[in-house]
Each structure stands twice: as structure tokens, then as C-alpha cells.
C-alpha positions as CSV (number, residue, x, y, z in Angstrom):
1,X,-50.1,78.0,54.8
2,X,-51.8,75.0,53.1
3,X,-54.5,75.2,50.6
4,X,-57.2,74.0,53.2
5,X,-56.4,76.6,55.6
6,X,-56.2,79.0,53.0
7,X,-59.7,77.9,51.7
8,X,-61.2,78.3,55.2
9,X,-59.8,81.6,55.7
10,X,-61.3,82.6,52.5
11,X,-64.6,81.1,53.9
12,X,-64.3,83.4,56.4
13,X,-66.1,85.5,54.1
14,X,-68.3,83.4,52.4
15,X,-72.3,84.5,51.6
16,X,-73.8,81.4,53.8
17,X,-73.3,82.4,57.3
18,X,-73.1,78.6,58.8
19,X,-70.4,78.0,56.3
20,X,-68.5,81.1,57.8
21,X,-69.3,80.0,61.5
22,X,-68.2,76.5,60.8
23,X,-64.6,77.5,58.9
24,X,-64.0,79.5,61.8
25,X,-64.3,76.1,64.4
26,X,-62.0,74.1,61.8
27,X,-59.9,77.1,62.1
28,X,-59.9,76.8,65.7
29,X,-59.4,73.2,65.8
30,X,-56.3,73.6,63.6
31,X,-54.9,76.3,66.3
32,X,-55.8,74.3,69.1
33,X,-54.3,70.8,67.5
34,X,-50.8,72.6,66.8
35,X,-51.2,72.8,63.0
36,X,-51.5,76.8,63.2
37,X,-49.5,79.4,65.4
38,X,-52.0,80.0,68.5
39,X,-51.6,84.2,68.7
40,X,-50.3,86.2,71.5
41,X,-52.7,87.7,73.4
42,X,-51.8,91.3,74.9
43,X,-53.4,94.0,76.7
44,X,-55.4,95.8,73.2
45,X,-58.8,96.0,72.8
46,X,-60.8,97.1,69.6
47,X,-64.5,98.2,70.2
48,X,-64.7,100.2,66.8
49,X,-65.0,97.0,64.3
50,X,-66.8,97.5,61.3
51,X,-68.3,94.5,59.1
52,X,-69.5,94.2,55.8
53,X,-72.8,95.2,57.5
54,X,-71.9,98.6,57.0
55,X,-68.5,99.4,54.7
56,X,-65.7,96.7,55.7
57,X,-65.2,94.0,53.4
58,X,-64.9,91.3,56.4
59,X,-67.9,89.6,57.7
60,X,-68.2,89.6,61.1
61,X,-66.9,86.1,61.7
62,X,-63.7,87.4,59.1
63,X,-63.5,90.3,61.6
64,X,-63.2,88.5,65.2
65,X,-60.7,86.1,63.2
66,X,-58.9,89.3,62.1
67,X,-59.0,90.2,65.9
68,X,-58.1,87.3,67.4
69,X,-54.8,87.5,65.0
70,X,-53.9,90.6,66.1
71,X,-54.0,89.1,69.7
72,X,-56.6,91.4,70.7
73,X,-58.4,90.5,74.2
74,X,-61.7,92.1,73.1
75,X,-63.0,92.9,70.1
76,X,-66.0,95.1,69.5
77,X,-68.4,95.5,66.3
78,X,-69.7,98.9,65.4
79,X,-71.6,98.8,62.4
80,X,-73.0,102.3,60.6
81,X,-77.0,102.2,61.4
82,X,-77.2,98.3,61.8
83,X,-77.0,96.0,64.4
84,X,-77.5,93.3,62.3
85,X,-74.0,91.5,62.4
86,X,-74.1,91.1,66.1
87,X,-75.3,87.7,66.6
88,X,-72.7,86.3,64.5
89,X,-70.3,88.7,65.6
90,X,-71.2,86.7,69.1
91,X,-71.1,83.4,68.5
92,X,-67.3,84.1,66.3
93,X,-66.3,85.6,69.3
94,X,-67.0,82.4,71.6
95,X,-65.8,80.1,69.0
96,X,-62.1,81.9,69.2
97,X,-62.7,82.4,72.8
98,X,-62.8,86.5,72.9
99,X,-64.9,89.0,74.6
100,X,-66.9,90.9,72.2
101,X,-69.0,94.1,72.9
102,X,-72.1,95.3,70.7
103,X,-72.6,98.9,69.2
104,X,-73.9,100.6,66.8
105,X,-72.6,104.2,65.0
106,X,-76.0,105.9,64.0
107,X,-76.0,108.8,61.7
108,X,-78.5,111.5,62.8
109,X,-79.9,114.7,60.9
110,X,-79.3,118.3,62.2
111,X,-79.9,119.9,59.3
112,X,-83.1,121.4,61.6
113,X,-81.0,122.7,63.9
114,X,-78.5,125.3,64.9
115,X,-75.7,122.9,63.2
116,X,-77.3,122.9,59.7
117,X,-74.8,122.6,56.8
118,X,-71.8,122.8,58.8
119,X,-69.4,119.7,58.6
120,X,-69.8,118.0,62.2
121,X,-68.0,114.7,62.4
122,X,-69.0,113.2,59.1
123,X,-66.1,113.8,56.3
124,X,-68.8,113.2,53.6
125,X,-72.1,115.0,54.2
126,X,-73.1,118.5,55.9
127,X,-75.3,118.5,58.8
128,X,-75.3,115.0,59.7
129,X,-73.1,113.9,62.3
130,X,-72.2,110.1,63.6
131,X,-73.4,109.1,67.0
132,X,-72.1,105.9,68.7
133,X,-73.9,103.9,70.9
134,X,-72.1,101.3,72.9
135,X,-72.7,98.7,75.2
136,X,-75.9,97.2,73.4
137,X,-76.6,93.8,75.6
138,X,-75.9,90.8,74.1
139,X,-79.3,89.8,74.8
């Protein structure tokens, strides 16, 4: 790999969110001119992605490239109580030229309930439990 595909990989990442969205289409240009390995695209699908809008340390443009490398068909983000990685989760997955599906994995308080302090589906706190919502609209 070259130091200028190595540098927009890493960009990938980057705080500025145009400068993420715009190493990702010279990325793309790169696949698409024969200068990187186009992947294989199979039959997988990921609708659990998480971002760096919640505890993964890809942005979502870094993510749908991760994705798109792994030759997934559709990649979905699922962020812990935000939705706010989903435009940009989007527009990276038009720019690689995947499907992408929107959700969202909410925590929610039982401690008021008949499931107070008991471990639900949440390794790290009693009486809260994860609840995923999928199929938010793109709109």
C-alpha cells in the first residue's frame, strides 16, 4: 500500500467530516481505476455496526469502508442511544455503492419494575437492559 492510500485510509477517521467523505471517493476512485483490489462481494450482511458515535473507534465513513472490505452486501449502523452518525453513515454507503440500514440500540430503565437489579441483557449495569430499534427510514 502506498503512503497516499495509506493517508486516506487514516482519513477515514479524521475529526472534519467532509474530509472523511471525500477520502472515501478518492478511495473509490482508486478501486474503481485498478490501483486497489476491488473486494468480493458475498451473500453477508451486518446490521449491528457501531461507530465512534457510541463506543467503536471507526467513524462511520471508516465503518462502511470496513464493510465494504469485508465484501459485505449491506451494512447497517447501530449506535448506543444516538442516531447521530446516520447521515454520514448514508452518504459512505452510496459513495462505496452499499445498502445501508439505520438503527439505534437504546438503553431503557427497569429499575421501576418487576426486573429491578437483576442483570437483563446489559453486562455492565443492573436493571437496564438494551433495546434495538431497526429500520429507522433514511428520511
Amino acid at each position: 500500500m502506498n503512503k497516499n492510500t495509506a493517508q486516506l485510509i487514516e482519513n477515514l477517521n479524521h475529526q472534519d467530516l467532509n474530509v472523511r467523505l471525500e477520502s472515501l471517493r478518492e478511495l473509490m476512485k482508486k478501486v474503481d481505476a485498478g490501483e486497489l483490489e476491488r473486494p468480493v462481494t458475498g451473500t453477508d450482511v451486518n446490521n449491528h455496526i457501531h461507530s465512534t458515535f457510541s463506543f467503536s473507534p471507526y467513524s462511520p465513513t471508516k465503518a462502511v469502508w470496513m464493510a465494504y472490505q469485508a465484501g459485505l452486501v449491506t451494512a447497517g449502523i447501530m449506535d448506543h442511544d444516538s442516531i447521530g452518525g446516520a447521515e454520514e453513515f448514508i452518504e459512505a454507503g452510496k459513495i462505496v455503492g452499499m445498502a445501508t440500514t439505520i438503527g439505534i440500540e437504546c438503553r431503557v430503565d427497569f429499575s421501576r419494575t418487576p426486573f429491578a437489579g437483576r442483570r437483563i441483557n446489559n453486562p455492565d449495569q443492573n436493571s437496564v437492559a438494551y433495546i434495538a430499534l431497526h429500520g429507522v427510514p433514511h428520511t
